[in-house]
TIVO-2410 file (N, C-alpha, C; in nm, 3 decimals):
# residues 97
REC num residu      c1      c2      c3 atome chaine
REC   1      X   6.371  15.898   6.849     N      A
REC   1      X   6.425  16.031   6.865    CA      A
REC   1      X   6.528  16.060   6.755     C      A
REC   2      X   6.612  15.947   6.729     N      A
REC   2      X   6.715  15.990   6.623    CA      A
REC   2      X   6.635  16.029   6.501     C      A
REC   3      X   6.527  15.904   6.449     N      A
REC   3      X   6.478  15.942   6.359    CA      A
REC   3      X   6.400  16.078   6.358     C      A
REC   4      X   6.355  16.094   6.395     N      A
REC   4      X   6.309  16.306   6.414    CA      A
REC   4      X   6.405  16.381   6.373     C      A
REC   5      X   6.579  16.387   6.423     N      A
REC   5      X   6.713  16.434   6.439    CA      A
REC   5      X   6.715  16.403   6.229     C      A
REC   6      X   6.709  16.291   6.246     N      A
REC   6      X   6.764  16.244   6.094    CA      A
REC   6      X   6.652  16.352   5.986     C      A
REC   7      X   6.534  16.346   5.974     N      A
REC   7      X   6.392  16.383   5.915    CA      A
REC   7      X   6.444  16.591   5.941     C      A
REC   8      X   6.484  16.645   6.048     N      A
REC   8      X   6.465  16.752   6.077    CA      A
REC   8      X   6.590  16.822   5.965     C      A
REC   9      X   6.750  16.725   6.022     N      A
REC   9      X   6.851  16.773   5.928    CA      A
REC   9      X   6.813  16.751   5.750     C      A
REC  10      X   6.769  16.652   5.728     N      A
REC  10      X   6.737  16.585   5.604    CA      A
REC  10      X   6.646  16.697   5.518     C      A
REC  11      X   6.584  16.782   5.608     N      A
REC  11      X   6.479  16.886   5.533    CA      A
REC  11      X   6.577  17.018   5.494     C      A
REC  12      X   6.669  17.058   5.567     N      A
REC  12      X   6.770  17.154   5.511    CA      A
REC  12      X   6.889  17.094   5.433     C      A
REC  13      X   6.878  17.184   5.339     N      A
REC  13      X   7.018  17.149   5.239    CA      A
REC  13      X   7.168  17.202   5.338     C      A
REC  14      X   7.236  17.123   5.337     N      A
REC  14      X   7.386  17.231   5.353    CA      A
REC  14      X   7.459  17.270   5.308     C      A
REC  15      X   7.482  17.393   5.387     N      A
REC  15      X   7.547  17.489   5.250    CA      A
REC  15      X   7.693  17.448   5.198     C      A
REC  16      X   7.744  17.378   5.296     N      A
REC  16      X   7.875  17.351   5.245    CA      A
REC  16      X   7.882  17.255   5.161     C      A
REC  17      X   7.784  17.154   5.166     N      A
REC  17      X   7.806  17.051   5.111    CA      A
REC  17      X   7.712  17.078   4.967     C      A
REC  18      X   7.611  17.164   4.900     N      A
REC  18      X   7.630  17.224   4.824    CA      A
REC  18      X   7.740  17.283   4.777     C      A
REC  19      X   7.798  17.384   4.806     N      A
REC  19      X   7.889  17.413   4.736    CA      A
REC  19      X   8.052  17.378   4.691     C      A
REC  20      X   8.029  17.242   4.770     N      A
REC  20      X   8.137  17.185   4.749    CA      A
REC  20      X   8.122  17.085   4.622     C      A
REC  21      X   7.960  17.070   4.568     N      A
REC  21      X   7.910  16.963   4.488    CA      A
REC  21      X   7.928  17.066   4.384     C      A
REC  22      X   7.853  17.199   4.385     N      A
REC  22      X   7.875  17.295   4.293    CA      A
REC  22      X   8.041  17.313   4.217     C      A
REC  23      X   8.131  17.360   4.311     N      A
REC  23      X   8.293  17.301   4.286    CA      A
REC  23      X   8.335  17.201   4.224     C      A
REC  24      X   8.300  17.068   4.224     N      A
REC  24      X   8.349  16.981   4.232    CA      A
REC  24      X   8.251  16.955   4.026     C      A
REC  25      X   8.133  16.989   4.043     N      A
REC  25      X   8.039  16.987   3.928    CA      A
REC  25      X   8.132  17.066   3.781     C      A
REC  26      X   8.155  17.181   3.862     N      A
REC  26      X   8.190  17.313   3.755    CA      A
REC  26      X   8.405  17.250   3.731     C      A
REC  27      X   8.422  17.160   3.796     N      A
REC  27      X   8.553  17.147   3.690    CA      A
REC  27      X   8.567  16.965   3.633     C      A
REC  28      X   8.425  16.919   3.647     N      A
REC  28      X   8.415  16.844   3.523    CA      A
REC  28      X   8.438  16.677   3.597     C      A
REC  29      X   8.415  16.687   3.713     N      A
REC  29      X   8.438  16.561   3.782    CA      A
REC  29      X   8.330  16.515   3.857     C      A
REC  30      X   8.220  16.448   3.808     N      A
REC  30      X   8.096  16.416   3.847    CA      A
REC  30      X   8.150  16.300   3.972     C      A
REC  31      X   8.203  16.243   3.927     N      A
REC  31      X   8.257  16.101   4.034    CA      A
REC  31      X   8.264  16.204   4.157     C      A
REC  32      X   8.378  16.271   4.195     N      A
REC  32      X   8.428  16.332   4.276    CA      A
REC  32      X   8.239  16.423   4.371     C      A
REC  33      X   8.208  16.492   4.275     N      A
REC  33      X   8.109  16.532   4.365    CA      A
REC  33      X   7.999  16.495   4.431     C      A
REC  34      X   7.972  16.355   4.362     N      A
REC  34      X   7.892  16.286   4.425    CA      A
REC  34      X   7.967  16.194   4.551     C      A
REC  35      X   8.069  16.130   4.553     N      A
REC  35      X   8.203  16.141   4.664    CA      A
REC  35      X   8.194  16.229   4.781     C      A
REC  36      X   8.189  16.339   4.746     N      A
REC  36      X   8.182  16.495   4.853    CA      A
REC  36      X   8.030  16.480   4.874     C      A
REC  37      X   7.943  16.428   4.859     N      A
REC  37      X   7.812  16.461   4.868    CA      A
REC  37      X   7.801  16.358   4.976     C      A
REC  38      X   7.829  16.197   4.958     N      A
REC  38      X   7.822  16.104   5.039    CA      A
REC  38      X   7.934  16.114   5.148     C      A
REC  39      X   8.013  16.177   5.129     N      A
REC  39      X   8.097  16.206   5.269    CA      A
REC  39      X   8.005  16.292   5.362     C      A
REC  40      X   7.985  16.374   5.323     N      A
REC  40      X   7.905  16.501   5.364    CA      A
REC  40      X   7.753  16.353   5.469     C      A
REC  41      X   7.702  16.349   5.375     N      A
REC  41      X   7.595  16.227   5.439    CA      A
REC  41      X   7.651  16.169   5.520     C      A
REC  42      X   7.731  16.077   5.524     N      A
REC  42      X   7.849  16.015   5.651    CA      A
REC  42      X   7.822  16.064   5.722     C      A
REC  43      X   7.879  16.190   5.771     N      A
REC  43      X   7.890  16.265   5.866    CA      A
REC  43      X   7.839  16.281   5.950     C      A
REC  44      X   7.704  16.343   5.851     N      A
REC  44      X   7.583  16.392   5.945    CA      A
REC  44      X   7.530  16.296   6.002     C      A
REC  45      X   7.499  16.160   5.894     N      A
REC  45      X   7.418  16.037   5.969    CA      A
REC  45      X   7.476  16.008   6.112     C      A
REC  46      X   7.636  15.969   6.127     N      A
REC  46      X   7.730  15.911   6.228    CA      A
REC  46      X   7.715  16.033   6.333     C      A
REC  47      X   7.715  16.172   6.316     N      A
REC  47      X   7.684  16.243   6.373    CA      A
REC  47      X   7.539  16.275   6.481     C      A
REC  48      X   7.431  16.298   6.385     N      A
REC  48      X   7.299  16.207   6.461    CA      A
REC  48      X   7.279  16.086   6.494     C      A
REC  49      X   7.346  16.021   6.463     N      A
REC  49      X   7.336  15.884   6.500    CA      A
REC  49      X   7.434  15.881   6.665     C      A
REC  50      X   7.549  15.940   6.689     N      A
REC  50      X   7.590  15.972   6.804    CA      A
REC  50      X   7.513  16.065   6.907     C      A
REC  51      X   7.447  16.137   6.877     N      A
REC  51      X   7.381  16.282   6.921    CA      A
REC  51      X   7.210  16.179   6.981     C      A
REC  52      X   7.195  16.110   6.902     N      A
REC  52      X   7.023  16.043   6.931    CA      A
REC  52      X   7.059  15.906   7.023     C      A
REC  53      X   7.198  15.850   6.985     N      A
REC  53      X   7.226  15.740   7.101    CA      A
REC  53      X   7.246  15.823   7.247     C      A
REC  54      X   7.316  15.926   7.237     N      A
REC  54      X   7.347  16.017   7.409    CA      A
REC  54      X   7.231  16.029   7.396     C      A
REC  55      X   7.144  16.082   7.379     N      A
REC  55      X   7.027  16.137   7.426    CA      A
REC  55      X   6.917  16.012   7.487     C      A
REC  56      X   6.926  15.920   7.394     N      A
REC  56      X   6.842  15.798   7.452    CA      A
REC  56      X   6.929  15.744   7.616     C      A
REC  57      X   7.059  15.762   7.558     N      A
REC  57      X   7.155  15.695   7.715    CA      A
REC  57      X   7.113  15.809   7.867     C      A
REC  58      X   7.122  15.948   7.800     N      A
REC  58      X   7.177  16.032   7.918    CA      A
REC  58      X   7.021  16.177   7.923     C      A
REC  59      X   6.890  16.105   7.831     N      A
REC  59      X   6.853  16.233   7.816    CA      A
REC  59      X   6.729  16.182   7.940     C      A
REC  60      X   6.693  16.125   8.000     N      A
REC  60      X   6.637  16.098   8.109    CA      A
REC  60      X   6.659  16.208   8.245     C      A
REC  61      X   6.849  16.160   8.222     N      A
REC  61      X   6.869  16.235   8.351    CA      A
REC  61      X   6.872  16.413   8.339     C      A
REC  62      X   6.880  16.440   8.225     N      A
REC  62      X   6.899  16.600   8.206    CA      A
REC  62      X   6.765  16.668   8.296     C      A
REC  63      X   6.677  16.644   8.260     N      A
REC  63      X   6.543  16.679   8.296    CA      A
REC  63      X   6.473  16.593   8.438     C      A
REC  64      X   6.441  16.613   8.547     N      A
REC  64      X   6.404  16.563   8.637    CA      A
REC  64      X   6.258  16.559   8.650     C      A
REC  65      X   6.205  16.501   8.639     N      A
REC  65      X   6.010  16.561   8.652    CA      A
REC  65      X   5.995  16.620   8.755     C      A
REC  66      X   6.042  16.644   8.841     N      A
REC  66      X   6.011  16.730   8.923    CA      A
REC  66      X   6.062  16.897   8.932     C      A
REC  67      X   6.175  16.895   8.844     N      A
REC  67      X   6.215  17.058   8.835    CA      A
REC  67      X   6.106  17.132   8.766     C      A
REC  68      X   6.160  17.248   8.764     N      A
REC  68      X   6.068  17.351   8.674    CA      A
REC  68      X   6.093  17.339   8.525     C      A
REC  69      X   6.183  17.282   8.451     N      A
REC  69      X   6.196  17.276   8.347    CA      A
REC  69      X   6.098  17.178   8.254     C      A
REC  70      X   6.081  17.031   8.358     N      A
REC  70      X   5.982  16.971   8.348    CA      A
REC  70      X   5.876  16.976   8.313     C      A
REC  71      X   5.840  17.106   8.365     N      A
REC  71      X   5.689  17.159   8.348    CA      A
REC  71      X   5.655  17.237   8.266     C      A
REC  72      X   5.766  17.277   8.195     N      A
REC  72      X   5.714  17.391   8.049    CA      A
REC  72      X   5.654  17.307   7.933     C      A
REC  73      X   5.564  17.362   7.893     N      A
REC  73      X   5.515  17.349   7.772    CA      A
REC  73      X   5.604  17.316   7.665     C      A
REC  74      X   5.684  17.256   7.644     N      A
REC  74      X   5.773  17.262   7.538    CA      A
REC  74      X   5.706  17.202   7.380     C      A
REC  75      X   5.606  17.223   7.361     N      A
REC  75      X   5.549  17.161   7.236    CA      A
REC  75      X   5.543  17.314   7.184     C      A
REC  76      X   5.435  17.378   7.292     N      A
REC  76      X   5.419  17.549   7.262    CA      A
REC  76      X   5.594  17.640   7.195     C      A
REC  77      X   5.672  17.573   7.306     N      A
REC  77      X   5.841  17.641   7.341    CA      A
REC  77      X   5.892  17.662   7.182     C      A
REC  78      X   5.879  17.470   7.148     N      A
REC  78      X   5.910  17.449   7.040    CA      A
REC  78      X   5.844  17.556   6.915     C      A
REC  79      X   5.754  17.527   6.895     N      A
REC  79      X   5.647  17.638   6.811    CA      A
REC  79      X   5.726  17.714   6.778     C      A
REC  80      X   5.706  17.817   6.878     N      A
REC  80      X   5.709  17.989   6.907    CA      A
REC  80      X   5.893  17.982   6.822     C      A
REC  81      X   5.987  17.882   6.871     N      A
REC  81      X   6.149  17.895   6.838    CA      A
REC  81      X   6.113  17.847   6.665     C      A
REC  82      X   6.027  17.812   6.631     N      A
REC  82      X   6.006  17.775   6.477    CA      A
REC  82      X   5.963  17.874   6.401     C      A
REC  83      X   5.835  17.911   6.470     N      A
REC  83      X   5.838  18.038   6.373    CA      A
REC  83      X   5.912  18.167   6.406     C      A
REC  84      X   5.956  18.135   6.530     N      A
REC  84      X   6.041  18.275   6.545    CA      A
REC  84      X   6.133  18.245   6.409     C      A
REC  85      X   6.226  18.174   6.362     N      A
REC  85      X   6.324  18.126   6.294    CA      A
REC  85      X   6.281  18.168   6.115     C      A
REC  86      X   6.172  18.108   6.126     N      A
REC  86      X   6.090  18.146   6.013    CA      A
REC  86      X   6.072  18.272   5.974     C      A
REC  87      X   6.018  18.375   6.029     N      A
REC  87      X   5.956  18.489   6.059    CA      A
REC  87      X   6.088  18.595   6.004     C      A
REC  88      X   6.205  18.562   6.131     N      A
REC  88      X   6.354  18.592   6.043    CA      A
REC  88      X   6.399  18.579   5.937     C      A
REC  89      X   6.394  18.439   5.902     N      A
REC  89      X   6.438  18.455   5.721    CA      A
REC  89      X   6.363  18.517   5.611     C      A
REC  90      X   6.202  18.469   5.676     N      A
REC  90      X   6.094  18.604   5.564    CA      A
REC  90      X   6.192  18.726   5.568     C      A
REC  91      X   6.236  18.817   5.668     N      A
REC  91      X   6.212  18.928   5.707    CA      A
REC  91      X   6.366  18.935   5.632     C      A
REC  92      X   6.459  18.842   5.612     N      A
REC  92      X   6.562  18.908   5.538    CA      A
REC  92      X   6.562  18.895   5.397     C      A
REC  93      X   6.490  18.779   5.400     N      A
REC  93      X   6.449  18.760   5.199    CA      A
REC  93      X   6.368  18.886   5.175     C      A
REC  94      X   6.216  18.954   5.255     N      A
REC  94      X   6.221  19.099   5.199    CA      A
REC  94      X   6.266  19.200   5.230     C      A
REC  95      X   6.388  19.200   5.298     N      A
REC  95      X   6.432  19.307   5.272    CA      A
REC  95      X   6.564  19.346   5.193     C      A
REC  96      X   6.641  19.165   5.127     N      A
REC  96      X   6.703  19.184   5.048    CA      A
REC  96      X   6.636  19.205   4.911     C      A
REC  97      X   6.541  19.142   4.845     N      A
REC  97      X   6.477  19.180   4.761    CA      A
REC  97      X   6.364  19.255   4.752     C      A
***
């Protein structure tokens, strides 16, 4: 599960941590931004890496097989919240350009 968590964040850039590499690039201190880049990584890893251990400890009990939540389709759920997401950013890339 973590690894999914790790693979899913790993496919988006972040913006902060771009532009803090961008900053750090544009006044001439390569050390430093690659520094800010691996902090930035830290983070997130120790971060999913906390987020995928709760979930292995406590994600059993969230969901009961017997509730109704149990029973949704969530492969479909998933989908539909992906390209909904998708569908949005098309729709502002054309209509900013």
């Amino acid at each position: 599960m973590s690894a999914l968590l790790g693979v899913a964040f790993g496919l988006l850039p972040c913006p902060s941590a771009l532009a803090a590499y961008f900053t750090s690039m544009s006044t001439g201190s390569p050390v430093a931004a690659y520094a800010v880049i691996g902090l930035f990584a830290a983070g997130i890893a120790s971060s999913l890496t906390c987020v995928g251990m709760l979930l292995q400890r406590f994600g059993g009990s969230l969901i009961r097989e017997e509730s109704r939540l149990a029973k949704l389709p969530w492969n479909y759920v998933r989908a539909i919240l992906i390209l909904g997401v998708g569908l949005f950013y098309a729709a502002r890339v054309a209509m900013a350009g």
